[in-house]
C-alpha positions as CSV (number, residue, x, y, z in Angstrom):
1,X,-41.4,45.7,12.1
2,X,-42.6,44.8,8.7
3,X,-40.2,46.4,5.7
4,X,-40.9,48.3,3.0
5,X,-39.6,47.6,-0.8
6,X,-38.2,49.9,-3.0
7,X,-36.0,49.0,-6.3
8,X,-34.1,53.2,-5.4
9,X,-34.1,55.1,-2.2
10,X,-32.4,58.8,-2.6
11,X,-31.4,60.9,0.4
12,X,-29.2,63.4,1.2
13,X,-28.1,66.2,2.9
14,X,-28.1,64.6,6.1
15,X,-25.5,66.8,7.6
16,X,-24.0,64.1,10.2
17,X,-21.7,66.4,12.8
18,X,-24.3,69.1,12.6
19,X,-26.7,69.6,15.6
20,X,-29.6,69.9,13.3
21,X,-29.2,66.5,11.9
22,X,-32.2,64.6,12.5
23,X,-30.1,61.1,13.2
24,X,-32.4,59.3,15.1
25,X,-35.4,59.7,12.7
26,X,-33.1,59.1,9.8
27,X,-31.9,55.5,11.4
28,X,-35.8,54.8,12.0
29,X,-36.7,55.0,8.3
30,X,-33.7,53.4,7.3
31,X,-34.5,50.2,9.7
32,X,-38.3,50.3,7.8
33,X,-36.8,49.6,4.3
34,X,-35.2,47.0,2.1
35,X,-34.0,48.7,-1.4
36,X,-32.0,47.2,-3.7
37,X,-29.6,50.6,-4.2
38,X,-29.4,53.5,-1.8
39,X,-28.2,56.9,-3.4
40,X,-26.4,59.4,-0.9
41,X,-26.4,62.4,-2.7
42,X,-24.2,65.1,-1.0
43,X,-23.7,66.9,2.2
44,X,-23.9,62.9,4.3
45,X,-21.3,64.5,6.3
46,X,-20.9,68.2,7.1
47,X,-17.1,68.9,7.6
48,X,-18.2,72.5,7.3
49,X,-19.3,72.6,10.9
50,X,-17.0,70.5,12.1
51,X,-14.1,72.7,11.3
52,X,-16.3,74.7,13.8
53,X,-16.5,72.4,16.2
54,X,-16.8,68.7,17.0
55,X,-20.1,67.5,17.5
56,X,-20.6,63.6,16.9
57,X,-23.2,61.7,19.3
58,X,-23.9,58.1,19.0
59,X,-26.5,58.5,17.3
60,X,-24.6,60.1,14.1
61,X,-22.2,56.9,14.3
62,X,-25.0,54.7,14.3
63,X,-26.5,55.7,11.0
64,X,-23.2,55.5,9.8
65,X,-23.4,52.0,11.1
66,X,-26.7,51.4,9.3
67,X,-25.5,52.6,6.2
68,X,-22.2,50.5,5.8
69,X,-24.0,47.5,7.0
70,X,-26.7,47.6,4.3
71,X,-23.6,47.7,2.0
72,X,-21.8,44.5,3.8
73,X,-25.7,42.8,3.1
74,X,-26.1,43.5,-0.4
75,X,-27.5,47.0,-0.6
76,X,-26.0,48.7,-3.7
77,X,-25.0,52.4,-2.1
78,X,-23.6,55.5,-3.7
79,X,-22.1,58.8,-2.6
80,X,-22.2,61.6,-4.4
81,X,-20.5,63.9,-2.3
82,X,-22.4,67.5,-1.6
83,X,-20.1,70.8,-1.0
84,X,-20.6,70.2,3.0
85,X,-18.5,67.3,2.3
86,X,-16.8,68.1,-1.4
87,X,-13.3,66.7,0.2
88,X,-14.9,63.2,-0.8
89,X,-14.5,64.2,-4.5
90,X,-11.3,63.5,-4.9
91,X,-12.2,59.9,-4.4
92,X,-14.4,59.7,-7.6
93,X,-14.5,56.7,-9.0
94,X,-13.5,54.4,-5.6
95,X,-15.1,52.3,-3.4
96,X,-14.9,52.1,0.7
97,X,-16.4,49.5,2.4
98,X,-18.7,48.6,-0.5
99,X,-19.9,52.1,-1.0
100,X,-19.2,53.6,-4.6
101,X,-18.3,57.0,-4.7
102,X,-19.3,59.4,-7.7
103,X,-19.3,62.9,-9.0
104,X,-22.4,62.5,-10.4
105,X,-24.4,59.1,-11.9
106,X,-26.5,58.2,-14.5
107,X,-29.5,56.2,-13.0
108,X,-31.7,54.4,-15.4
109,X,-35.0,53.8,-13.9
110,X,-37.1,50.7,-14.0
111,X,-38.8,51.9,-16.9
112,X,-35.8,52.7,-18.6
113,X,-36.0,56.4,-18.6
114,X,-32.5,58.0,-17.7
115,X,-32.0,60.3,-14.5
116,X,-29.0,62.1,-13.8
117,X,-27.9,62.3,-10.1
118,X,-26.1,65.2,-8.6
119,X,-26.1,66.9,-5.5
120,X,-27.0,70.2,-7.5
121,X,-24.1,72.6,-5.5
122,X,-22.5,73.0,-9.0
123,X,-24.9,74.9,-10.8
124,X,-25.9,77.1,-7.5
125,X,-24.8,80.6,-8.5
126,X,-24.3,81.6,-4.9
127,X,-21.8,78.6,-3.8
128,X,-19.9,79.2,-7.3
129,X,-19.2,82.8,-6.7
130,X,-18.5,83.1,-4.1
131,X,-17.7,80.7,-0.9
132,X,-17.2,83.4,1.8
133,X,-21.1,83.9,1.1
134,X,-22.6,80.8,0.6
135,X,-20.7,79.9,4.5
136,X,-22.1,82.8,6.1
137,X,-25.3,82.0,4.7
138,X,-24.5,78.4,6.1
139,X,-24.2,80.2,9.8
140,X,-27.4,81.8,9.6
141,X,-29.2,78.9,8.4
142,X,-27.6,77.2,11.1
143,X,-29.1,79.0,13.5
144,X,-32.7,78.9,12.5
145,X,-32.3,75.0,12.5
146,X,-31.3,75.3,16.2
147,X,-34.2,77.4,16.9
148,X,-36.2,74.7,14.9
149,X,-34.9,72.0,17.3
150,X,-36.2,73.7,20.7
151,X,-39.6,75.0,19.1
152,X,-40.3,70.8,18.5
153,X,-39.2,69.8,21.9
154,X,-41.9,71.8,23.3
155,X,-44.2,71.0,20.4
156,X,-43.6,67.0,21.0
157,X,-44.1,67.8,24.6
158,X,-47.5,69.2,24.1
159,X,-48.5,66.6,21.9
160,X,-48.2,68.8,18.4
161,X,-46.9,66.9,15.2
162,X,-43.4,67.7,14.1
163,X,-43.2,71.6,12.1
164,X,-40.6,72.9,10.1
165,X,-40.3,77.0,11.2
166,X,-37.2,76.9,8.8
167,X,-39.1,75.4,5.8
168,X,-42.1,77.6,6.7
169,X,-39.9,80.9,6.7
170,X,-37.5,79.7,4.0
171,X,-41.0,79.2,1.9
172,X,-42.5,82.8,2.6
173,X,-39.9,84.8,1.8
174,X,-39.9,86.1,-1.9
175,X,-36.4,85.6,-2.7
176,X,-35.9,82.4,-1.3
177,X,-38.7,81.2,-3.6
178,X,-37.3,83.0,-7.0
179,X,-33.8,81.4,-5.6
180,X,-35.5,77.7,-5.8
181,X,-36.7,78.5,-9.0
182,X,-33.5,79.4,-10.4
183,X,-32.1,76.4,-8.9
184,X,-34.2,74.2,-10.6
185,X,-34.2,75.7,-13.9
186,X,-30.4,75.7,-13.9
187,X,-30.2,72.1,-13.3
188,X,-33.6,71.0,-15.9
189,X,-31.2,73.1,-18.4
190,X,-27.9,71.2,-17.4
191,X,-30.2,67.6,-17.5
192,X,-31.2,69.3,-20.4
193,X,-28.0,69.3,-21.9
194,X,-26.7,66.0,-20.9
195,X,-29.6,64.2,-23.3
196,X,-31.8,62.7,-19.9
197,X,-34.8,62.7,-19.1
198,X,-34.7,64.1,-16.3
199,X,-32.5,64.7,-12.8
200,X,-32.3,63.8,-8.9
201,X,-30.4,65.9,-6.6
202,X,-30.8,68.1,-3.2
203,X,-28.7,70.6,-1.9
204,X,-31.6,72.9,-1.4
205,X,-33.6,71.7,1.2
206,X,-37.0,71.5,-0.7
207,X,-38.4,68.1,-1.7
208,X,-40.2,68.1,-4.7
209,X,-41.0,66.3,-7.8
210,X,-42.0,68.4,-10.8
211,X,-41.8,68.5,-14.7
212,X,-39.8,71.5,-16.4
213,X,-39.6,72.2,-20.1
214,X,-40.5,68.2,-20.3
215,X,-38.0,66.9,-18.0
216,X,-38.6,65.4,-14.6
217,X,-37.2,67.7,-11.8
218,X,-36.8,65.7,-8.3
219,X,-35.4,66.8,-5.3
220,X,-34.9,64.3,-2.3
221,X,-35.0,67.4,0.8
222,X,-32.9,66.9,3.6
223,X,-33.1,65.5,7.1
224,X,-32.6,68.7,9.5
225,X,-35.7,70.0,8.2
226,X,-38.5,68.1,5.8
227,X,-37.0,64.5,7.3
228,X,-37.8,63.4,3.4
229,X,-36.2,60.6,1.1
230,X,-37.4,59.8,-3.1
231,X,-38.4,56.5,-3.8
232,X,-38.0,54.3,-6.9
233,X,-40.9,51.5,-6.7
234,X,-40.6,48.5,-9.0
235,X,-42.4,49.7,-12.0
236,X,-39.9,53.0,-12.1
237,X,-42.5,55.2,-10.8
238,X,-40.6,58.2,-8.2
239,X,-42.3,59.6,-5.0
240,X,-41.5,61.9,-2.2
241,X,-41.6,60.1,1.3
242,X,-42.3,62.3,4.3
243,X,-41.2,60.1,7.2
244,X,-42.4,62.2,10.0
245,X,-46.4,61.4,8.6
246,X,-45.2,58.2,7.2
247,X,-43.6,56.7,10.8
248,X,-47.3,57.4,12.6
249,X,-48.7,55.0,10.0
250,X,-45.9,52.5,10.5
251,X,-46.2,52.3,13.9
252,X,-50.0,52.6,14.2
253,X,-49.5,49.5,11.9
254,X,-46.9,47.6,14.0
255,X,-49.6,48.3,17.4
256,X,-52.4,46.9,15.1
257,X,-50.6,43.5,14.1
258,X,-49.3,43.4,17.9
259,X,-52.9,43.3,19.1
260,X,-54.2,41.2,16.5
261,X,-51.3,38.7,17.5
């Protein structure tokens, strides 16, 4: 399988240890690229859950395998641990197995513009205030993912393309949209404040890439619901990559070269 370049890949909120966690698609995407550095930014792991319960198949150590190997073969990676897995942020500033870990980064992008990188939990007004909250928010959000799994089982059965009831729900409902908005302009301001020009995090859930009061907002998504990454090309130029449309093209391209061969 031919790869594709990038000089950045940013992902996060995988949520390894979660049943939600889309591992298997995540791996897939992660064998179609080469990058130069690969940004984890927050909730990788989520401890939260497992202090619920243990839940870790082989396909959650695999991407871990993955991920450490593009490290050992000369992929640049940082962590910027998310409040799923905030115990890692004691560790800012060191390095395991190749893999830096930060609070937060300053990425300069291949035009030279200047993008701060945070997982975006610190600004969130709900996590902040109150933790006994934001958890039992967790729960419930938990459990519309697990009824997101079974409704695409049958879907992929029948021969329907993947669809996110979470997203679609999340999306609908008037507060949940005035709560993105909030997020965003909370973090534009702290970007904002930090002399940028402009910021990459996730936390949220929501891929997007949007300008704010002349900064460049971007959100990377998640891989329990959207299965999304943002990609730095080699001219600095940031997109959102939807790997459930993209992976039909890469392996309708793969069958095509196979014939032609």
């Amino acid at each position: 399988m031919s790869s594709d370049r990038y000089q950045t890949v940013f992902i996060s909120d995988i949520h390894l240890g979660f049943k939600g966690c889309q591992a298997e698609e995540l791996l897939e995407f992660l064998n179609t690229i080469e990058t130069k550095t690969l940004y984890l930014v927050g909730d990788i792991i989520d401890v939260w859950q497992m202090k619920k319960g243990v839940y870790w198949p082989q396909s959650h150590n695999n991407v871990l395998r993955k991920i450490f190997g593009m490290a050992k073969t000369g992929t640049r990676i940082i962590y910027i641990p998310g409040n799923h897995d905030e115990i890692f942020r004691e560790y800012d500033g060191s390095s395991f197995g190749n893999i830096e870990i930060k609070k937060n980064a300053i990425h300069r992008l291949a035009n030279g513009k200047q993008m701060l990188v945070m997982h975006g939990d610190e600004l969130d007004a709900v996590v902040q205030s109150s933790k006994l909250v934001a958890m039992a928010g967790s729960t419930l959000y938990d459990w519309l993912l697990k009824a997101n799994y079974w409704l695409n089982l049958v879907r992929r059965k029948l021969g329907f393309k993947y669809w996110s009831l979470s997203a679609c729900i999340k999306h609908k409902v008037k507060n949940a949209v005035s709560y993105i908005s909030n997020f965003e302009q909370a973090l534009t301001y702290e970007a904002k404040r930090r002399g940028v020009d402009g910021l990459i995090c996730g936390h949220i859930h929501h891929a997007e890439i949007s300008e704010i009061d002349g900064l460049t907002y971007c959100n990377d998504g998640d891989w329990v619901e959207s299965c999304t990454a943002l990609t730095e090309d080699f001219e600095g130029n940031l997109e959102i990559l939807h790997w459930m449309d993209r992976k039909d093209t890469v392996q309708l391209t793969v069958v095509s070269k196979d014939k032609a061969a």
